[in-house]
N, C-alpha and C positions, 0 to 999 in steps of 0.2 A: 142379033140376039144378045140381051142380056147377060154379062160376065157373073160366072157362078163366085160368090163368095164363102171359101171354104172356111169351115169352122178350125178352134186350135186342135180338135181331137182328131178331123182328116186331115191336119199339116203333119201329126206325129206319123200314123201309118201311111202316109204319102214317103215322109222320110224315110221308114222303115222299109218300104219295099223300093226304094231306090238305092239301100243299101249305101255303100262305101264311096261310090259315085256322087252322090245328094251335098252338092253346096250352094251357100245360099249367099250372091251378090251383095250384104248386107250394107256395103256402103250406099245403096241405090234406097234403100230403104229405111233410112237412118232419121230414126224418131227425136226430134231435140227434147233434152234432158231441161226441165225446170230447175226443180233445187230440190234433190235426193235427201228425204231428211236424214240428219242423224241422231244418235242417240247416245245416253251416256254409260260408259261400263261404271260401276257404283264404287267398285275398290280402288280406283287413279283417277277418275272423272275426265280418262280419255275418250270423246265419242268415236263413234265405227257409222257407217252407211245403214240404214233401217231394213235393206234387203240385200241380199247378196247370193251368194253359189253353190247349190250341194252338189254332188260328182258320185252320189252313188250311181251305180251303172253306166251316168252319161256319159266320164270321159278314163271308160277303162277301155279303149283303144288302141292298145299295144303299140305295134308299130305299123299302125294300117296308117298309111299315106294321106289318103284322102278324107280318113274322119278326122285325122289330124289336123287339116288345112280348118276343118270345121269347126273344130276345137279350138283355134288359134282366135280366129273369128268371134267365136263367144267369148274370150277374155279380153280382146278388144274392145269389146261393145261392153265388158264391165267396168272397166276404168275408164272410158269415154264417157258414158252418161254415170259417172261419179260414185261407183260402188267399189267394193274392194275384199269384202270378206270371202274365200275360199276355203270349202271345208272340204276335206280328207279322212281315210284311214286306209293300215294296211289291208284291213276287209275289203278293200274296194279292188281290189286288181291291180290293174297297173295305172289306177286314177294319180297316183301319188306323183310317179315318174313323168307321166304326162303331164299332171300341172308346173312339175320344175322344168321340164323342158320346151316347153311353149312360152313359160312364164320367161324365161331366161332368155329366150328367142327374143323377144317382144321388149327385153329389157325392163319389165314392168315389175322386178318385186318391190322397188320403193312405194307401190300404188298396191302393193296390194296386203291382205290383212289374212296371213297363212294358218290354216287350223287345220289339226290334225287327229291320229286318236292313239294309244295305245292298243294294243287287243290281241294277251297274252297273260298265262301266269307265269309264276316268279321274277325275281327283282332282276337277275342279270337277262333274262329271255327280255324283259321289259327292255330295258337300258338298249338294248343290240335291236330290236327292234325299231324303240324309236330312235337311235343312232341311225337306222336305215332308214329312216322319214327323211332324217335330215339331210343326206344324202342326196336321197331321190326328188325332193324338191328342191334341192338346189337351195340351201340357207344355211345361213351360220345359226339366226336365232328364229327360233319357233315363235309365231304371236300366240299363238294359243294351241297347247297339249292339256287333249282331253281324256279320261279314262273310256274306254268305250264298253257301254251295255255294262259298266262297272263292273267290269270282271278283274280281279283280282285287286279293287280299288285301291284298299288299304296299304297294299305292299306300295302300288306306283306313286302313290297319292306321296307316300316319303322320299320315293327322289324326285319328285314333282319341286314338292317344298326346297329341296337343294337346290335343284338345278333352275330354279327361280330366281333363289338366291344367291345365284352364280352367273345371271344374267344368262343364262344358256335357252330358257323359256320367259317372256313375257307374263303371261296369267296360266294358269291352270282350270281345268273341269273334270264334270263328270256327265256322260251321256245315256240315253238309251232311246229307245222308239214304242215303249209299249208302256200304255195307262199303270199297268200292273206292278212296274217297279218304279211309282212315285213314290209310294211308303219309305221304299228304302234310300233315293234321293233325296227325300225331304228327311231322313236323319244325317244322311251326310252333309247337307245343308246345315243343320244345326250343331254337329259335330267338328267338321272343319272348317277349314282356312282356303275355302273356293273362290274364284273370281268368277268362275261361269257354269251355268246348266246348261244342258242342251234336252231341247222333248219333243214327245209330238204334241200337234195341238193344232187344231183344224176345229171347221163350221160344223163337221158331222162330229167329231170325236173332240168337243171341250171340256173333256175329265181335266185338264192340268189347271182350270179358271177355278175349282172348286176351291184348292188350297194349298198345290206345290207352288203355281206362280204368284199367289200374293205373300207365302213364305220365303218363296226367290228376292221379293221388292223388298217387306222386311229386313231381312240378313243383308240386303245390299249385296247381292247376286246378279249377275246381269244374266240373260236368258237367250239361246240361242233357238227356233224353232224347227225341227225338222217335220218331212210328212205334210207341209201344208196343203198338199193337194192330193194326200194317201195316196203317192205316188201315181197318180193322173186317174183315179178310179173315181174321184169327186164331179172331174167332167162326162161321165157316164150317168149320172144323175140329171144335169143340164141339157146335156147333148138335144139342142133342136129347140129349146127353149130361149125365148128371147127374157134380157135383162128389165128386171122392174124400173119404168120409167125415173121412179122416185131415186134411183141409183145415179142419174146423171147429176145429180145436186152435189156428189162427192167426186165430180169426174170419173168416174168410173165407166169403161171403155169395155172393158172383158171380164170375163164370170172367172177368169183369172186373176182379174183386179179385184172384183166383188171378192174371194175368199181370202186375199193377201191383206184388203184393207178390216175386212174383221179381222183378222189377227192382230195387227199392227195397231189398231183400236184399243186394243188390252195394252197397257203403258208399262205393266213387267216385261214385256216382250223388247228384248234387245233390238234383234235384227233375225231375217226370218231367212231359209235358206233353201228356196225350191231347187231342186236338178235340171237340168235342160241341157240338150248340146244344141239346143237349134238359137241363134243368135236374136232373131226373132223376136218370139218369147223370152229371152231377157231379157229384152227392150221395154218388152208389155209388165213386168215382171218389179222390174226398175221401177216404171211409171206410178206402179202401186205407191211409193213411196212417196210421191208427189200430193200437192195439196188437200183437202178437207180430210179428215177422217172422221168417221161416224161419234156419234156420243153413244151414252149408254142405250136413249132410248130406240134410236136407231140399230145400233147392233142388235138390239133384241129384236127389231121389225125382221132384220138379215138374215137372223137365223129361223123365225119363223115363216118367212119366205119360202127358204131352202127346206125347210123340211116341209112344207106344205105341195111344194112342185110332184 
């Protein structure tokens, strides 16, 4: 009988019902890494990996044992096939503690590219909060502290600027996840002294192409992308549907490639930052980053694809 191949949306709930137990042999499976593009942040013209890690939900793990071993494994397989970016906050649980603790296991923070968030009012609640980032990821210097959902911006955003210039943080941001507060990123964009955005910005939801990210390219703002796959509800659209032929002309492999490589397509976009704890789909995730990316005319084929399905 023919071996069933399972789509990426039954490897999640496969994972999920096997619970704390579920790891995945990932050296037996071990995809080789082409050349991961990079990209340049606009304020130093130091490049970063064009895909890299988000941690909301994925690796708030506490001290479970064995999602832990899982978790170690997925930061393996980002420094191995050549990625490095790691985004955080303390909204995240105990995402923060868990990436300094693996990361430090692993000996890997010279390999890796640490972001994080603030997400508190006032200036000393700030300061002691992100004092406890730094802490729990194990670093002396932040690469990137972001303001999160700009909540209380303006306060963090001044000892951002100190603590920049104190070599204590690398670059500086401002984040959020919802269409609705581009308005007001894109004035802090023309107000301050940012090195990075963070947004969503997906194949279903391209409100940020309109005019925060060619205002990000402008100012010379690099762009982080959160949400590229609306937190895995974009493969609910897909689910059972095969990839348009014309899509192997960019190598494209998974309809998780097909929606990383429109992103990565748009050239404001820094580096893009899907979640995952499964090592797997990193791998596949990574790969986006590898050769052809769509042109203009093409991206418009992608999205009208997608929304035709």
């Amino acid at each position: 009988m023919k071996a069933r191949k399972f789509s990426r949306r039954e490897m999640i709930r496969i994972a999920a019902c096997a619970g704390s137990s579920f790891a995945i042999p990932f050296h037996i499976m071990a995809i080789p890494n082409l050349s991961l593009q990079k990209r340049t942040i606009p304020s130093s013209g130091e490049k970063i990996p064009a895909i890299g890690l988000g941690t909301w939900r994925t690796f708030d793990a506490g001290n479970d044992a064995n999602k832990r071993i899982q978790l170690k494994e997925v930061l393996t397989v980002l420094t191995r096939d050549g990625a490095s970016v790691i985004d955080s906050s303390p909204m995240y649980g105990s995402s923060e503690t868990v990436v300094g603790d693996l990361s430090e296991a692993l000996q890997a923070r010279p390999s890796l590219y640490l972001a994080t968030k603030v997400w508190t009012s006032g200036k000393q609640a700030g300061i002691e909060q992100m004092d406890a980032s730094f802490r729990k990821m194990k670093t002396k210097v932040m690469d990137l502290m972001q303001v999160h959902n700009l909540v209380d911006a303006k306060t963090h955003l001044k000892t951002l600027y100190d603590w920049k210039a104190q070599g204590k943080v690398r670059y500086i941001g401002i984040t959020h996840y919802l269409p609705s507060a581009f308005d007001e990123m894109a004035r802090l964009i023309q107000n301050e002294k940012l090195d990075f955005i963070q947004c969503c910005y997906n194949i279903r939801v391209p409100d940020a192409e309109k005019y925060l990210l060619p205002l990000a390219k402008d100012k010379g703002v690099a762009v982080l992308i959160n949400r590229p796959f609306e937190e895995g509800a974009l493969f609910n659209y897909v689910e059972g549907k095969s990839l348009p032929s014309w899509s192997k002309e960019m190598q494209i492999k998974s309809w998780a490639q097909y929606f990383l490589k429109f992103i990565l397509s748009n050239h404001a976009v820094t580096c893009v930052i899907p979640g995952t704890s499964n090592p797997q789909h990193l791998a596949e995730n990574i790969q986006a980053g590898n050769g052809h990316l769509p042109d203009e005319k093409t991206r418009k084929r992608m999205a009208e694809h997608f929304r035709d399905l």
